[in-house]
N, C-alpha and C positions, 0 to 999 in steps of 0.2 A: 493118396497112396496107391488108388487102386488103379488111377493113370497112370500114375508110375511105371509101373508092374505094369500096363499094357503097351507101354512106350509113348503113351500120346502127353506127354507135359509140352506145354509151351511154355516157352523162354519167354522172358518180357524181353520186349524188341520199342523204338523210339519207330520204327518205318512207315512210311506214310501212305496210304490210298494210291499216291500219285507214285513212288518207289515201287509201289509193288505193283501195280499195272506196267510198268515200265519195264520190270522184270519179267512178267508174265508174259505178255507178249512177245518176248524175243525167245521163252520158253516153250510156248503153242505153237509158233509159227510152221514148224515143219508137220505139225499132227491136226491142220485146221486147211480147211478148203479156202486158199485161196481170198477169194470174193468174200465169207465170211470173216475172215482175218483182217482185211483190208477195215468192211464194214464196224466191226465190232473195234478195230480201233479209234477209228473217226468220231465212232459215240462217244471212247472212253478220252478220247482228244478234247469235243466238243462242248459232251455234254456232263462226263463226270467228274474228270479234274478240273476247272473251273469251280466246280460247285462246292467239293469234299475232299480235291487233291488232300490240302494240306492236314486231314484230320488225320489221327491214329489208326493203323489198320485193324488194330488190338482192342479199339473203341467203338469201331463202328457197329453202329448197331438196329436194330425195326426202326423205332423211330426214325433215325438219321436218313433212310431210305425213304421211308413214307414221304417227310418232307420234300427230297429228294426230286422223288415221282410227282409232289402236288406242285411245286416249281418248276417243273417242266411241261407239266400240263397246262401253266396259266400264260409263262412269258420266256418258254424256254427256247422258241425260236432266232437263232441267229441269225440265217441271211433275210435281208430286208426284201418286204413286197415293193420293188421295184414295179413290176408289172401295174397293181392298180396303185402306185405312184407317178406312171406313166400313162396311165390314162386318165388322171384326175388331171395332169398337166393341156394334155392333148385337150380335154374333151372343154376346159374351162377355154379356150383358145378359140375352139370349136363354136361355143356358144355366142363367141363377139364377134362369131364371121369372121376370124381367121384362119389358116390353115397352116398350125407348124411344120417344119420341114422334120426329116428324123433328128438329121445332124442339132437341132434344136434342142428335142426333146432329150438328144443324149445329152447335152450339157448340163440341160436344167436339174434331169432328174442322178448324175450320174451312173450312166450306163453305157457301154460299147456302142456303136455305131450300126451295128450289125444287129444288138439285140432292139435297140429302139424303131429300125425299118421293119423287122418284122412284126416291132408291136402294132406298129401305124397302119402295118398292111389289115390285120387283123380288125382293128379300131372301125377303120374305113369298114371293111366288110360285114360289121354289126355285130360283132364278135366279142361282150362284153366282159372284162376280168371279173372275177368276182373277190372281195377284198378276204387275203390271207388273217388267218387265225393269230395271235402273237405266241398263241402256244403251240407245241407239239402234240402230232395227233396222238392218241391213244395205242395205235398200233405200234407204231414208233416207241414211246416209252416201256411198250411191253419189249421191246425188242431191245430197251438200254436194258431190263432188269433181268431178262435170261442171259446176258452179256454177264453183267454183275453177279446174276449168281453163279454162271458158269468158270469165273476167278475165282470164286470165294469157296468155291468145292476143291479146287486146287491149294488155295489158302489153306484151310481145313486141314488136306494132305500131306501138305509141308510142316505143317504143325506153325504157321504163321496165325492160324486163331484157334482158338477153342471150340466155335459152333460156327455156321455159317446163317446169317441173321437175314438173308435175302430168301432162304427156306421158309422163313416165318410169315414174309410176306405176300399178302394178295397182289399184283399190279394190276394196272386200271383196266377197267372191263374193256373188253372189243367193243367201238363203235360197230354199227350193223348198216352206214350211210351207204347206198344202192351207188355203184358206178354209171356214169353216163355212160351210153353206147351209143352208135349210130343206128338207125331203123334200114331195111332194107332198100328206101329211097334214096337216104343219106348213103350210104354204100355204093351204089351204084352211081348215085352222080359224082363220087369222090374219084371212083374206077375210070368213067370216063371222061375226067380234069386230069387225071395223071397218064392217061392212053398211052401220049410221047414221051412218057420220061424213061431216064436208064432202069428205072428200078421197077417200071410199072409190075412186070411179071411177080417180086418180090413182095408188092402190097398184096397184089392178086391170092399169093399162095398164104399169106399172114393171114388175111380176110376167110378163105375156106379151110383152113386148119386150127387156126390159134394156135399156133407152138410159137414157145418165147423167144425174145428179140433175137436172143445167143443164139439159139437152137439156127433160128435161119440164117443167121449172120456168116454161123461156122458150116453151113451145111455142105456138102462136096458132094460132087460127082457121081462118085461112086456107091452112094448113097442115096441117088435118085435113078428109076426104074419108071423111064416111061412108057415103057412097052407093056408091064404091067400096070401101071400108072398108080406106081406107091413108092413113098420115099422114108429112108429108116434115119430117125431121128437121134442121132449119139453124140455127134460133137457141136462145143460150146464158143462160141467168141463172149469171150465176157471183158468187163471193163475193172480192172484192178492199180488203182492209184490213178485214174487218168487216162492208163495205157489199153490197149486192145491186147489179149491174149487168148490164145487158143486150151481148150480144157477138155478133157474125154469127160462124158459123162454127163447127166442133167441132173436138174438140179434135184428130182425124186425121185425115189424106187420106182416110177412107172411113165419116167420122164424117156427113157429110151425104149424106142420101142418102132414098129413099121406103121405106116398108118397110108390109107386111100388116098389118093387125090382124082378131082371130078377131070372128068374130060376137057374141060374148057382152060381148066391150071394146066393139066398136062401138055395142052396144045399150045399152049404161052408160054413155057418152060422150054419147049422146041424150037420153035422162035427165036427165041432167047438165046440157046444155046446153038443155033447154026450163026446167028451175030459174033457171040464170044470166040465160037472157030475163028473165025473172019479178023477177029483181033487178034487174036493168039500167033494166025499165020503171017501178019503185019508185023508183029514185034519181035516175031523168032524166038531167038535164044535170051531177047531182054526181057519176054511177058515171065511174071510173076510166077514161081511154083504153088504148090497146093491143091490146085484142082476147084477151087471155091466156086459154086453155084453161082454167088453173086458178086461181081467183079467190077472196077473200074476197067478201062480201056487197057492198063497195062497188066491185067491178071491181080492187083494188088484188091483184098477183101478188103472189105468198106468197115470202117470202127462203126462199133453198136451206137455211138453217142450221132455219130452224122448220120444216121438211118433218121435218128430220132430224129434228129433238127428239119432234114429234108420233110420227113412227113406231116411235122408243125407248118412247116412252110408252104406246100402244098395244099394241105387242109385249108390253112387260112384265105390261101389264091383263088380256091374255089366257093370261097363263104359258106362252109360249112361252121358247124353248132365246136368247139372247140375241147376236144377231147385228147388222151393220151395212148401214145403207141402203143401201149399198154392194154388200151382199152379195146384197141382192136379185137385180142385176145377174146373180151367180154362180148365181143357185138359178136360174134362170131358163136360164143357158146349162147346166147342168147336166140340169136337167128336160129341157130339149130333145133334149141328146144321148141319153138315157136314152130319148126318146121314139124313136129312129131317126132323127132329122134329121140331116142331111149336117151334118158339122163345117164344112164351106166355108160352107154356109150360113149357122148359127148365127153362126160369124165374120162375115159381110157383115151379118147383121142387128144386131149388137150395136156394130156400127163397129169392132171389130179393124183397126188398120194391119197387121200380119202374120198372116199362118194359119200359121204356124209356131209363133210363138209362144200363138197360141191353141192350136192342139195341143198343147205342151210341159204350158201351164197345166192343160188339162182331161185329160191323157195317161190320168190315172187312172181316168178317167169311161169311158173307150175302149175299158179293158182286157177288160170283158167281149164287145164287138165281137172283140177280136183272138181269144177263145176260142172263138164261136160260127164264125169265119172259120177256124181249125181244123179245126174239126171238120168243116164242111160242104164245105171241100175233100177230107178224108179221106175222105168219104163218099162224094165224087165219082169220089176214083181209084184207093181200095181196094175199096168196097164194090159201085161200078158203079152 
């Protein structure tokens, strides 16, 4: 009676999990960022109507979720490791003194023609996969369950449930597993394998900033200051369904913002951009509008997905240690801390929303600070 009297009764309703994601999403779509919207369907696509579509929304409940989450933890991977299905092929080949061709390896294992060459480039160059989980990481299902409970607050609202039962629950703790990074050596000989490429100046700038893929992808002109030699980071190329699209804004409160660049980026960036003149006055009126920093030959900016393949490809040409463009990000704040620069720093320059959690991340990086801060206190009040 006294929901009643507050207006919160719910109706008994037949609608199912899968109905009302269905719903939901054509309802957020205008009040949700894009990439998030895109992302957070793919999960409820992939990973949670398959599982729970057809249950009651009216029923669902801790338990149902808990399972949920333990099933996705163990075998909730869907696309197949192709990769070290591709190298168990190759390498058994390998061992009898033969050498498959890609086109081979794409039949055998079914894969594109494209993706199998660059496996074999890699293979060759001692670049070993290491064989995928069948489950989904930890991050990952933390990331279906703020989904799920981010529905079911709206659920809640509409009066389509009574409580919201994803409130109740814990999701799986953060794994804490260290990202690979390249070392300074590695860095350098990647810098000069790529020297000739179109984009070398693009890795150059990734390498001494770490600002993400978007960030440079969408970067403009008018936006970089190399006279002062600093460039303000605001607009995004992100990838939503597939497509490349332009986005004001980063992804955190502290994602926009101006930041240095060292003399040697800015003097590459010059380079670069008396080139681009040079195409721009070739193609007239047909070069590309936008003003984009990093351009093909006809002004058209490059999708964030081909940045990434080119620098897989590269990386591998060079027989480097096999890492992700991503990770560049991480060598970069890693190199930095290594170099002495204040962790607040490298935080504000890579766009961290928290210095805490950038601490936690790079903790490892730190530790030999905490050893020399040791010592040179001890020095100070034992030794005199």
């Amino acid at each position: 009676m006294r929901e009643a009297d507050q207006g919160r009764v719910v109706r008994p309703s037949t609608r199912t999990v899968a109905q009302f994601f269905a719903e939901w999403f054509v309802a957020v779509e205008a009040s949700m960022d894009a990439t998030t919207w895109q992302n957070w369907k793919d999960y409820a696509r992939s990973y949670v109507v398959p599982h729970i579509g057809a249950e009651k929304l009216q029923q669902l409940d801790e338990p149902q979720l808990l399972k949920l989450y333990a099933k996705l933890l163990t075998e909730g991977r869907i696309k197949q490791d192709r990769n070290y299905e591709m190298y168990r092929y190759w390498l058994s080949h390998v061992v009898d003194g033969e050498s498959p061709a890609p086109r081979e390896v794409a039949e055998a294992c079914g894969t594109t023609i494209h993706a199998a060459r660059a496996a074999v480039r890699r293979y060759k160059a001692g670049i070993v996969p290491r064989r995928v989980d069948p489950g989904l990481a930890p991050k990952t299902v933390r990331n279906i369950h703020a989904m799920i409970h981010r529905a079911l607050v709206d659920a809640v609202a509409w009066k389509y449930k009574a409580h919201n039962p994803a409130a109740n629950v814990r999701p799986p703790k953060r794994s804490r597993a260290r990202r690979t990074v390249w070392n300074p050596e590695q860095i350098q000989k990647f810098l000069r394998a790529v020297s000739h490429d179109r984009f070398a100046a693009l890795f150059l700038l990734e390498l001494t900033t770490g600002i993400r893929r978007g960030q440079i992808c969408g970067l403009r002109w008018h936006d970089v200051d190399l006279d002062a030699r600093e460039i303000t980071v605001h607009d995004n190329r992100v990838v939503v369904g597939g497509h490349a699209r332009d986005k004001a804004g980063g992804k955190t409160r502290n994602a926009d913002q101006t930041i240095a660049i060292d003399r040697t980026t800015a003097a590459a960036l010059e380079q670069w951009r008396e080139l681009q003149d040079e195409e721009r006055a070739f193609f007239g009126t047909d070069y590309h509008p936008g003003n984009y920093v990093f351009t093909f030959q006809d002004g058209r900016p490059p999708h964030p997905d081909s940045i990434r393949q080119r620098f897989d490809r590269l990386a591998a040409a060079a027989g480097l240690e096999r890492i992700t463009f991503h990770d560049l990000r991480h060598s970069y704040a890693t190199a930095a801390l290594k170099a002495g620069v204040s962790p607040k720093i490298v935080s504000e320059r890579i766009g961290h929303a928290d210095v805490g959690f950038f601490l936690q991340t790079y903790a490892h990086v730190l530790k030999n600070d905490d050893r020399d801060a040791a010592e040179q206190v001890a020095a100070f009040l034992i030794e005199g």
